[in-house]
C-alpha positions in Angstrom: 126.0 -120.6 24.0 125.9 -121.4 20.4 122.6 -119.9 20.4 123.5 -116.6 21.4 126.4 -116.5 18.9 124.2 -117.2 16.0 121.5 -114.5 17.4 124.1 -111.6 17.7 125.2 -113.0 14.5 122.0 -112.5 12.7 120.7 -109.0 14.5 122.9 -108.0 16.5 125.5 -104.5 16.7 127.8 -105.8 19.7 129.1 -109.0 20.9 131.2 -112.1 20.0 128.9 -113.2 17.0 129.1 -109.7 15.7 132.8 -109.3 15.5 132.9 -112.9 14.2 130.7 -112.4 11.5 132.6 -108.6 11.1 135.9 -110.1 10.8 134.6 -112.2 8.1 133.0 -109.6 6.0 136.3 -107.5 6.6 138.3 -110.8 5.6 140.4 -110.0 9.5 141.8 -113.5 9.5 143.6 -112.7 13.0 139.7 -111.4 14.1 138.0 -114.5 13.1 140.8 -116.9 14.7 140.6 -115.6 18.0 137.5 -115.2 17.9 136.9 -119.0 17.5 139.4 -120.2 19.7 138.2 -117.6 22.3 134.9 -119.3 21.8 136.4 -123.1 22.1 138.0 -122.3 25.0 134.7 -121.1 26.8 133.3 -124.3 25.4 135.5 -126.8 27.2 135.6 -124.6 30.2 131.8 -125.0 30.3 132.1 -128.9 29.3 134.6 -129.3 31.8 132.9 -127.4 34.8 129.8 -129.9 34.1 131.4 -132.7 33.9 133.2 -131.6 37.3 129.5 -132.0 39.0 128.4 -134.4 36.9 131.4 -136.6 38.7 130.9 -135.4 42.4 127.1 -136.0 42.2 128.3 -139.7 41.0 130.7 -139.9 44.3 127.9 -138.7 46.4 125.3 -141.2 45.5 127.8 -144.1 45.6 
């Protein structure tokens, strides 16, 4: 995930990491914030759904 972020960051004309890195040349505060948190959000929903099966492959080998 991080990795796609930076790509469309760096070369990129659509995405998250574009209007992140937009918001910031534009000095959008309310852009760049929800940006983030939109992206720390899909971060712990990713953690979270791995640890999830990281548990019940645990249960099932118990």
């Amino acid at each position: 995930m991080t990795a796609a972020v930076i790509g469309e960051r760096t070369g990129a004309n659509k995405g998250v990491g574009f209007i992140l890195a937009n918001g910031r040349e534009r000095a959008d505060a309310a852009a760049v914030i929800g940006k983030e948190f939109l992206l720390s959000l899909t971060g712990r929903a990713f953690f979270a759904l791995l640890d999830h099966g990281r548990r019940r492959m645990e249960d099932r080998h118990r």
